[in-house]
PADO-667889 format. One record per residue (C-alpha): residue number from 1; residue in one letter; x, y, z. Coordinates in nm, 3 decimals. Each point is the difference from the previous one (the first is absolute). Last residue first. Example, Ala and Ser with C-alpha at 12.3 -4.5 7.8 and 13.67 -1.06 7.14 Angstrom:
<recs>
    i  aa        x        y        z
    2   s    1.367   -0.106    0.714
    1   a   -0.137   -0.344    0.066
</recs>
This chain:
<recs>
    i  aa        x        y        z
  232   x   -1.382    2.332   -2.126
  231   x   -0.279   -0.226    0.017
  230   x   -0.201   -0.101   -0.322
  229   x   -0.423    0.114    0.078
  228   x   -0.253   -0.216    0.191
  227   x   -0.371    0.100    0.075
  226   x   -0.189   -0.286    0.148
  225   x   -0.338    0.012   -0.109
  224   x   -0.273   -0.151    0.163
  223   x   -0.325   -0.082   -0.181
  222   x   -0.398    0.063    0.050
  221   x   -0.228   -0.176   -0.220
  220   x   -0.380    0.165   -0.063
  219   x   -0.274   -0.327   -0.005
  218   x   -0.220    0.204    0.245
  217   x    0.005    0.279   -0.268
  216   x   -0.182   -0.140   -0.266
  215   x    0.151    0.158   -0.301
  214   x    0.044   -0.330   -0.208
  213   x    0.369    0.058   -0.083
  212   x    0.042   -0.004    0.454
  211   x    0.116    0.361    0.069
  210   x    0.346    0.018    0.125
  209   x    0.146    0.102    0.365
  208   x    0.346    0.103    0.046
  207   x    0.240   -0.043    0.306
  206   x    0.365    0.145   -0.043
  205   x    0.315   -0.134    0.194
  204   x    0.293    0.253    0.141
  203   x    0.329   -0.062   -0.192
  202   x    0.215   -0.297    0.008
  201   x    0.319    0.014   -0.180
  200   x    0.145   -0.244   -0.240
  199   x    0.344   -0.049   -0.125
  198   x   -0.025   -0.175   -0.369
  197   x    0.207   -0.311   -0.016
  196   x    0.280   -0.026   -0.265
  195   x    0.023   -0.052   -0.379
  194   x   -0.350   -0.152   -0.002
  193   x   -0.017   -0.319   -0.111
  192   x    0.079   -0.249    0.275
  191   x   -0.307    0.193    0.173
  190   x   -0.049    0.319    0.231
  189   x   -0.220    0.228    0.100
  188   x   -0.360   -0.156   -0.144
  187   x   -0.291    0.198    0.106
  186   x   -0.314   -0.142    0.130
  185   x   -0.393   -0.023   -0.061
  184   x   -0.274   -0.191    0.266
  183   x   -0.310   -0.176    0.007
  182   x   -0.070    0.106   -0.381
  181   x   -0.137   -0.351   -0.084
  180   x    0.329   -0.134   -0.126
  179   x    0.159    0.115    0.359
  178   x    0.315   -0.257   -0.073
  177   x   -0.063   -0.218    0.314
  176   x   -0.400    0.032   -0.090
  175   x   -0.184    0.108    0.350
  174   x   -0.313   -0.127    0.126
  173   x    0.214   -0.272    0.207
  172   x    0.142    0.324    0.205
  171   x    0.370    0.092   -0.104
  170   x    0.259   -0.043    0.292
  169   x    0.190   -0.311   -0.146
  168   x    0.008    0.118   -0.352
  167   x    0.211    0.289    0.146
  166   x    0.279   -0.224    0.172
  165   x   -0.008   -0.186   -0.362
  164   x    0.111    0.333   -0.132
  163   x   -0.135    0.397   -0.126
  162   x    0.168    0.202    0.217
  161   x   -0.264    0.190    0.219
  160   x    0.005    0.394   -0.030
  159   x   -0.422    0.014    0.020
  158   x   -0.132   -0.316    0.190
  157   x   -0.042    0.183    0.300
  156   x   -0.274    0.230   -0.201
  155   x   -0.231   -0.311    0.065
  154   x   -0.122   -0.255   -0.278
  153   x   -0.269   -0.158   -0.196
  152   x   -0.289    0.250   -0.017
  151   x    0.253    0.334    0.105
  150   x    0.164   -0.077   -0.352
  149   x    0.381    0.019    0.029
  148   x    0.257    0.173   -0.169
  147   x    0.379    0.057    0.030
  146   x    0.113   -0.357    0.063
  145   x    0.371   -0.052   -0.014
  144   x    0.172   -0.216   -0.285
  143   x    0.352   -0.160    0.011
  142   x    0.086   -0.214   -0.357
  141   x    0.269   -0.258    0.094
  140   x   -0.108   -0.254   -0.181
  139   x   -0.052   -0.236    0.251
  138   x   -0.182    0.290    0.196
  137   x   -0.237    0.059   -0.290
  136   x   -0.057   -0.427   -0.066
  135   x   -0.151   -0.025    0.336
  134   x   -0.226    0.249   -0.085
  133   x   -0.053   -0.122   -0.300
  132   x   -0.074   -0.370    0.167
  131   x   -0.295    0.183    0.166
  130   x   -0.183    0.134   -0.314
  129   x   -0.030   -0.329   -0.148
  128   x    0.127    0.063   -0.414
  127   x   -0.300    0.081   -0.169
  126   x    0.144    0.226   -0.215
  125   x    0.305    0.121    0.133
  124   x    0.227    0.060   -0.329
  123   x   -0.341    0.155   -0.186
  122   x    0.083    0.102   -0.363
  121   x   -0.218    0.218   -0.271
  120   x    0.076    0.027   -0.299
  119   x   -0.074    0.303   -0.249
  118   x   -0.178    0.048   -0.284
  117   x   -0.154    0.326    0.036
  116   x   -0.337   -0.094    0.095
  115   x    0.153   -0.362    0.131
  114   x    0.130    0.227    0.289
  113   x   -0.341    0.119    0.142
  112   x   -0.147   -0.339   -0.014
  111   x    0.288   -0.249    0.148
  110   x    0.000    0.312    0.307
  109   x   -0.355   -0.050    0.050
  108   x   -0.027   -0.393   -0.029
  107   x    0.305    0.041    0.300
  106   x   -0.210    0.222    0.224
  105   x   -0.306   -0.184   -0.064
  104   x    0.207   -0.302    0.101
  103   x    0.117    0.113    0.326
  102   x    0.287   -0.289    0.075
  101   x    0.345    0.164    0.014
  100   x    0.083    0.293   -0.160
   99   x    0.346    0.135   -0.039
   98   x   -0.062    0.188   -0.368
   97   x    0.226   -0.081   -0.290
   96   x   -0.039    0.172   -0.334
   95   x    0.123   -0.132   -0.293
   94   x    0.090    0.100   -0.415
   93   x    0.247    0.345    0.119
   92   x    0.162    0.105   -0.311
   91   x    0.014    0.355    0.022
   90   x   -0.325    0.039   -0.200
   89   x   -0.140   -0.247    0.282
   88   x    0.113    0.249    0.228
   87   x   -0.216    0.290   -0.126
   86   x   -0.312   -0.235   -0.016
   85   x    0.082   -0.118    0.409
   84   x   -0.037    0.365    0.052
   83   x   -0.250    0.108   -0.212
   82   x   -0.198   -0.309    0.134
   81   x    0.065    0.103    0.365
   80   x   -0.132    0.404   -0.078
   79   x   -0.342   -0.202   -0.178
   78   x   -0.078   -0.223    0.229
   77   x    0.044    0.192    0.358
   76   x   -0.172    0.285   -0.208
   75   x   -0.317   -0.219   -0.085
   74   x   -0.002   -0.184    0.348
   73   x   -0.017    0.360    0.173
   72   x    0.235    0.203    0.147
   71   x   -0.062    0.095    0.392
   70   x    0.289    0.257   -0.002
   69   x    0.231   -0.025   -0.315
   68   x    0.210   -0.278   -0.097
   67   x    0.354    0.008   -0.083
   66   x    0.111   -0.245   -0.195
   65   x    0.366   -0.083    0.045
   64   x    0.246   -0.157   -0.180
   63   x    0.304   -0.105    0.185
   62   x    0.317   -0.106   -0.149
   61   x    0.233   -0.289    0.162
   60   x    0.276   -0.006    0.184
   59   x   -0.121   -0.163    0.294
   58   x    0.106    0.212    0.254
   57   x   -0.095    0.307   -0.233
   56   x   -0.333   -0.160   -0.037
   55   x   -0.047   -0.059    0.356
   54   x    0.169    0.351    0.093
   53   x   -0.277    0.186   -0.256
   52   x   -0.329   -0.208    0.185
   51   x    0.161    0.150    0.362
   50   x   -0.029    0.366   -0.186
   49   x   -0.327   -0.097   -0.114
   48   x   -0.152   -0.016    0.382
   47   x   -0.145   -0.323    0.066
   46   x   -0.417    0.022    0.054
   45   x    0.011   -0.385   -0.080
   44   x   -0.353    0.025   -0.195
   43   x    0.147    0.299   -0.279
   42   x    0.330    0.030    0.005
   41   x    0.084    0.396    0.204
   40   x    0.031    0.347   -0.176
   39   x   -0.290    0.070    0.181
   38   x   -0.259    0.175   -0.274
   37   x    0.216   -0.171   -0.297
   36   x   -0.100   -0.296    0.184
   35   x    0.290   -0.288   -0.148
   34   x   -0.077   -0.296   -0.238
   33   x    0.322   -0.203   -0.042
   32   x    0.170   -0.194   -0.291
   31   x    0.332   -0.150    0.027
   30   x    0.217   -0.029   -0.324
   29   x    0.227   -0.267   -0.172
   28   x   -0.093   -0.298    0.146
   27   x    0.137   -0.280   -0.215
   26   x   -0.218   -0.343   -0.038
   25   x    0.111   -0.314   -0.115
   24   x    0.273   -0.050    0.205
   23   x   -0.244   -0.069    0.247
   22   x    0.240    0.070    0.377
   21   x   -0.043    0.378   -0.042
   20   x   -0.369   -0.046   -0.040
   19   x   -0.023   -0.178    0.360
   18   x    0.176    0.248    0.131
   17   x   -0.226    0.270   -0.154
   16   x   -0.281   -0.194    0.125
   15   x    0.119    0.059    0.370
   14   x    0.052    0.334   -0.017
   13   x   -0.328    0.072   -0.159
   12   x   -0.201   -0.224    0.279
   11   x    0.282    0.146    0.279
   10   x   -0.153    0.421   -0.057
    9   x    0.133    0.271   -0.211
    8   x   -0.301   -0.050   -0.226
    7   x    0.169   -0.107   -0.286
    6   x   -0.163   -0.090   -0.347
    5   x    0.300   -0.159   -0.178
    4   x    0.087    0.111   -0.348
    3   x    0.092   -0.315   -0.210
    2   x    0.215   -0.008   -0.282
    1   x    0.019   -0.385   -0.137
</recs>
C-alpha cells in the first residue's frame, strides 16, 4: 500500500515511520511537509527547509512540500494539502500516515479530509503511552533535540535537549513526554534510517509571541525557538 507520510521533522514522524517500515503492509513512498513560503522554514517547528531537504535526502525519500503563505486560513490550508495529497493519489499513493497520538478531534479531522478524495488514513502511535515512546526512540536509535518550547509549560533551557529517558526525567508533571499538547517540538538528526547523521549547529534562539484563536490577548502564547542549521 503507497503511503505518503506527513513529517514534521520532529521524533513523533520519525518514530511512526519506523514503525511503518516494520508493517509490510504499508510502503512509504513520499514525505509530505507544509513549509512558510514567507520564512522558508516548516510551519510549528520553525526548522529551516534546508535541514527538512538533508532528512529526506538521508532518508532517500521525496519530499513534497506545501508551502503556505503568511497567516493562511483553514480554507487555503485545505484546499493547497488536498491538491497535494489529490496529485499523489494519481501517482498511486492510497494512505496517508500522520504521527499523532491521542487528540481525537485531530484524528476525526484528518479521517474527514482524506475520505473526500478517497484516501486512508493511518496512525502508527495512536494511543500508544507517550512515555514508553520515548523509551522506544532511544531503543531505536532515533536522536531528537528540542527546538521549541511553549513559555506556559517550559523554560528556554529546555531548547537543544536530546530527546531521552534523561529528558523525561526533567519534564514538570504538566508536561506530556512526547509534547502531544504542543509543550514542546524537535528535530530528528539521526536514525537507523538515514544514510548518516546530520551535523548540527546551534545558532542564536528566537522568542515569538502568538495571538490566542479567540483574540483575547491575556491568553497570547509566547515560544522559544532555537535556530539550528547543518554544520560545515
Amino acid at each position: 500500500m503507497k503511503t505518503v507520510l506527513n513529517w514534521s521533522s520532529g521524533k513523533d514522524a520519525a518514530l511512526a515511520y519506523n514503525m511503518l517500515l516494520k508493517q509490510t503492509q504499508y510502503q512509504v513512498t513520499h514525505l509530505l511537509t507544509t513549509i512558510s513560503s514567507e520564512q522558508d522554514r516548516i510551519v510549528m517547528h520553525g526548522v529551516r527547509e534546508r535541514l527538512l531537504d538533508v532528512q529526506a535526502e538521508r532518508m532517500g525519500l521525496p519530499v513534497k512540500k506545501i508551502m503556505l503563505p503568511a497567516s493562511p486560513d483553514d480554507a487555503i490550508y485545505k484546499r493547497l494539502m488536498l491538491d497535494s495529497l489529490s496529485t499523489l493519489k494519481d501517482e498511486g499513493v492510497v494512505a496517508s500516515a500522520f504521527g499523532d497520538i491521542f487528540l481525537e478531534d485531530l484524528k476525526n479531522y484528518r479521517e474527514e479530509q482524506l475520505a473526500t478524495i478517497g484516501m486512508q488514513a493511518v496512525f502508527p502511535l495512536w494511543k500508544k503511552d507517550t512515555r514508553s515512546l520515548i523509551a522506544t526512540l532511544e531503543d531505536e536509535g532515533i536522536e531528537a533535540m528540542t527546538v521549541c518550547v511553549n513559555e506556559n509549560y517550559l523554560g528556554k533551557e529546555f531548547l537543544g535537549r536530546k530527546i531521552d529517558r534523561r529528558f523525561l526525567n526533567d519534564l514538570p508533571d504538566d508536561v506530556d513526554p512526547c509534547g502531544e499538547n504542543g509543550e514542546f517540538h524537535t528535530f530528528v538528526y539521526n536514525a537507523s534510517y538515514f544514510n548518516a547523521p546530520i551535523p548540527i549547529v546551534q545558532k542564536e534562539g528566537v522568542y515569538k509571541k502568538y495571538p490566542s484563536p479567540d483574540g483575547d490577548n491575556k491568553w497570547d502564547t509566547g515560544f522559544y525557538f532555537l535556530d539550528i542549521d547543518v554544520a560545515g
